[in-house]
C-alpha positions in Angstrom: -46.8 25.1 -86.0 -49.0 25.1 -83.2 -47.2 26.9 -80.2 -48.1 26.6 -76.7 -48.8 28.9 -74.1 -47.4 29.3 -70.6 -47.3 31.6 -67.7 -44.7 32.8 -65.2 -44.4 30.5 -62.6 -41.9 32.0 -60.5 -38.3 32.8 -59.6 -36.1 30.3 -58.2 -32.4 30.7 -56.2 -30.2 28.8 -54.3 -26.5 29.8 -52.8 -24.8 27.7 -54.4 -26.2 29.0 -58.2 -23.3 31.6 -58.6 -25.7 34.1 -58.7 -28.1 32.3 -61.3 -31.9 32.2 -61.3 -34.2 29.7 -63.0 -37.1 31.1 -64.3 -40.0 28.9 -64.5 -42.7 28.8 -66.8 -45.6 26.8 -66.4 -48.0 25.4 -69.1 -51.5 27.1 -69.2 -53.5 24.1 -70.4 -51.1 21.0 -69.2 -48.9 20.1 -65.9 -45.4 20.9 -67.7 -42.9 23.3 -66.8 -39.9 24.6 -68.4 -37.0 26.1 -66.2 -34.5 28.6 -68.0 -31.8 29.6 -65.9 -30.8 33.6 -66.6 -28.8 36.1 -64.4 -29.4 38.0 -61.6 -30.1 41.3 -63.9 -32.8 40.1 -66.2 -34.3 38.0 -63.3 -34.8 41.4 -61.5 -36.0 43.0 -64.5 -38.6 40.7 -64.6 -39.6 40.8 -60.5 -40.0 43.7 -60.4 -42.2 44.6 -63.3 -44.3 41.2 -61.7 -44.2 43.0 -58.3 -45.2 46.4 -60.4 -42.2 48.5 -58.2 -40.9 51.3 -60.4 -37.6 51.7 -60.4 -36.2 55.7 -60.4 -34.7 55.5 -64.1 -35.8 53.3 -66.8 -34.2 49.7 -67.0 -33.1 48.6 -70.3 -36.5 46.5 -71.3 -38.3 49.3 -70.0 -36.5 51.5 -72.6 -37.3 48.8 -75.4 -41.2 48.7 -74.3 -41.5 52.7 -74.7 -38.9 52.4 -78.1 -41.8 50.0 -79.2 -44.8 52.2 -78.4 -43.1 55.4 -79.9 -42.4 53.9 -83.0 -46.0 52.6 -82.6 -45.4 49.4 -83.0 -47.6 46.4 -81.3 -46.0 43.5 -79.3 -47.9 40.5 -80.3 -46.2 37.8 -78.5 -43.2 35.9 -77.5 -41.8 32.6 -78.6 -39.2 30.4 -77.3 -39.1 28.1 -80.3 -35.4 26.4 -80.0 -33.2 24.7 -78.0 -29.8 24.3 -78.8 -26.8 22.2 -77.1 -28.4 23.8 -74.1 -29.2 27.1 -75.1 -32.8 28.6 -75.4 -33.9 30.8 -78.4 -36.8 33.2 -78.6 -38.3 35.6 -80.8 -40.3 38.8 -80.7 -43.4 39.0 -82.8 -44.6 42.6 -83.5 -46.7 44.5 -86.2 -45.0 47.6 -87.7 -46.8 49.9 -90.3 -49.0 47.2 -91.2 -46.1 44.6 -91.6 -45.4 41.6 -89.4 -42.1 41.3 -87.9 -39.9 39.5 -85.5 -36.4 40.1 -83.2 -34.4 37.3 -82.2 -33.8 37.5 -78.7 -32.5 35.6 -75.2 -36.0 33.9 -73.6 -35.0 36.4 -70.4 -35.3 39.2 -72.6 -38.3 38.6 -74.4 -40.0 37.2 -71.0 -38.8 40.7 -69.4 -40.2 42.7 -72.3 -43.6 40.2 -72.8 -44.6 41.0 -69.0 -44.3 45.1 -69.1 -46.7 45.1 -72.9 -48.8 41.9 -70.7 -48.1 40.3 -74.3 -48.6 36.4 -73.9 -45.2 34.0 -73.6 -45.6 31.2 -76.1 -43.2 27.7 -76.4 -42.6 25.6 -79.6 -44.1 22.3 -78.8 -40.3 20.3 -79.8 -38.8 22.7 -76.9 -41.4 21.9 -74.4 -40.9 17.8 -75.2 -37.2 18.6 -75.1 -36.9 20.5 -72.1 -40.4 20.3 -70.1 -40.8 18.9 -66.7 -44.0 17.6 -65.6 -45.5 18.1 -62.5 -47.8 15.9 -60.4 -51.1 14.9 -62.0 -53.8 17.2 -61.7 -51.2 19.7 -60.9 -51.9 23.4 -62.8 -49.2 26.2 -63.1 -51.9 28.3 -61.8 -52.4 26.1 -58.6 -49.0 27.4 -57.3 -48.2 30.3 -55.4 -46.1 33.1 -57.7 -43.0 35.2 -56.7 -39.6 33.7 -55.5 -38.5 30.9 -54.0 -35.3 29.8 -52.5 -34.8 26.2 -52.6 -31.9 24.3 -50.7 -28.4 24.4 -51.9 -27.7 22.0 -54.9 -25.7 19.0 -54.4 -23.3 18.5 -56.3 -24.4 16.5 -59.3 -20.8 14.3 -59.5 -21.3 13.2 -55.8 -23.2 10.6 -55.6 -21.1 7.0 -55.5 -21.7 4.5 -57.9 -21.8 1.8 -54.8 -24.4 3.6 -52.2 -27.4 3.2 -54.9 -28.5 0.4 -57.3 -28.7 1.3 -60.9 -27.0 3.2 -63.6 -26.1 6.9 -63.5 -29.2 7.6 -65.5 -31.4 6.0 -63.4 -30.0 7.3 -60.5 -30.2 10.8 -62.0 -34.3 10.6 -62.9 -34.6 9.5 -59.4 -33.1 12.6 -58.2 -35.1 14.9 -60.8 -38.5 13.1 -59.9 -37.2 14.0 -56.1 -36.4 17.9 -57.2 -39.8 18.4 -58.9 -41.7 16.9 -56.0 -39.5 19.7 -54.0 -41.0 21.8 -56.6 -36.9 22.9 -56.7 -36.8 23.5 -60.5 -33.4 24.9 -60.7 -32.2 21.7 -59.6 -34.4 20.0 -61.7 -33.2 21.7 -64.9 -30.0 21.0 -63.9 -30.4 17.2 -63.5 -32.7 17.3 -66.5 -29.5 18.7 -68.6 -27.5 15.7 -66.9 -29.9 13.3 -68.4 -30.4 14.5 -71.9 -26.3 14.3 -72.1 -26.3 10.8 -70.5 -28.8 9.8 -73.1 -26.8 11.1 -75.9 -23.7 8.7 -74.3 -26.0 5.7 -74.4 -27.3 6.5 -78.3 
């Protein structure tokens, strides 16, 4: 399987996300992203090793990263390689003794881990057609500024009356996620993107 690699694109918030980040990783040689909403704890894990502030005591992926160098083991990569009803799945390649080896492990995790050995993040290609939102044309994940950003508040997804647009409810929802990734506000896009996959299954 031919995997594809992507960079960290950023951290994204809004108030109304219940204290919910999207994390948003960008495709090295494309224009697709891929936002993967994870809590408040591993989305500071992962700041702050990005903004290289050490914290007083270790945090927990800190502790894994030093487990893996003391047992002399090499991070080779990470792989989000599922998606299922919903959920992301990674893995966590390593060499041991000669041996290759992998941990199962949440995409926040591995992401976390990934940027403290500066292993490279790697996606299945099924998850990225799945789950991947393109950007504008000639668009690069590298052409955008890094670190956090706080979009506007989400609407509320069920708001929107029937009678104030034309079109179906799934046309009406791509609308609103071509709208969101022109806002660059991927944690609403992921959220309308979730909308649409489930609207889809309806019409099949």
């Amino acid at each position: 399987m031919s995997l594809i690699q992507v960079d960290i694109i950023g951290l994204s918030t809004s108030p109304s996300s219940g204290g919910a980040y999207a994390l948003v990783l960008g495709e090295v040689d494309g224009n697709r992203r891929l936002p993967i909403i994870i809590g408040a704890f591993e989305a500071q894990a992962i700041a702050l090793e990005l903004e290289k502030i050490q914290p007083p005591r270790p945090m927990t992926h800190d502790l894994l990263r030093d487990l893996f160098e003391a047992v002399r083991a090499e991070v080779i990569d990470v792989v989000i390689d599922e998606l299922r009803e919903g959920t992301f799945f990674a893995k966590i390649r390593f060499t041991h003794d000669g041996e290759d080896n992998q941990l199962d492990a949440r995409p926040s995790d591995a992401v976390a881990l990934a940027v403290r050995l500066e292993a490279p993040i790697f996606i299945a290609p099924s998850v990225l057609d799945e789950a991947g939102i393109p950007t504008e044309d000639g668009e690069s994940a590298d052409a955008e500024g890094e670190g956090e950003e706080t979009p506007e508040e989400l609407p509320d997804l069920e708001a929107a009356s029937p009678v104030d647009e034309p079109g179906s409810d799934l046309e009406r929802r791509e609308q609103e996620l071509q709208q969101a990734i022109a806002d660059e506000d991927y944690e609403k896009a992921a959220k309308l993107r979730d909308e649409i996959n489930r609207l889809r299954g309806k019409a099949n």
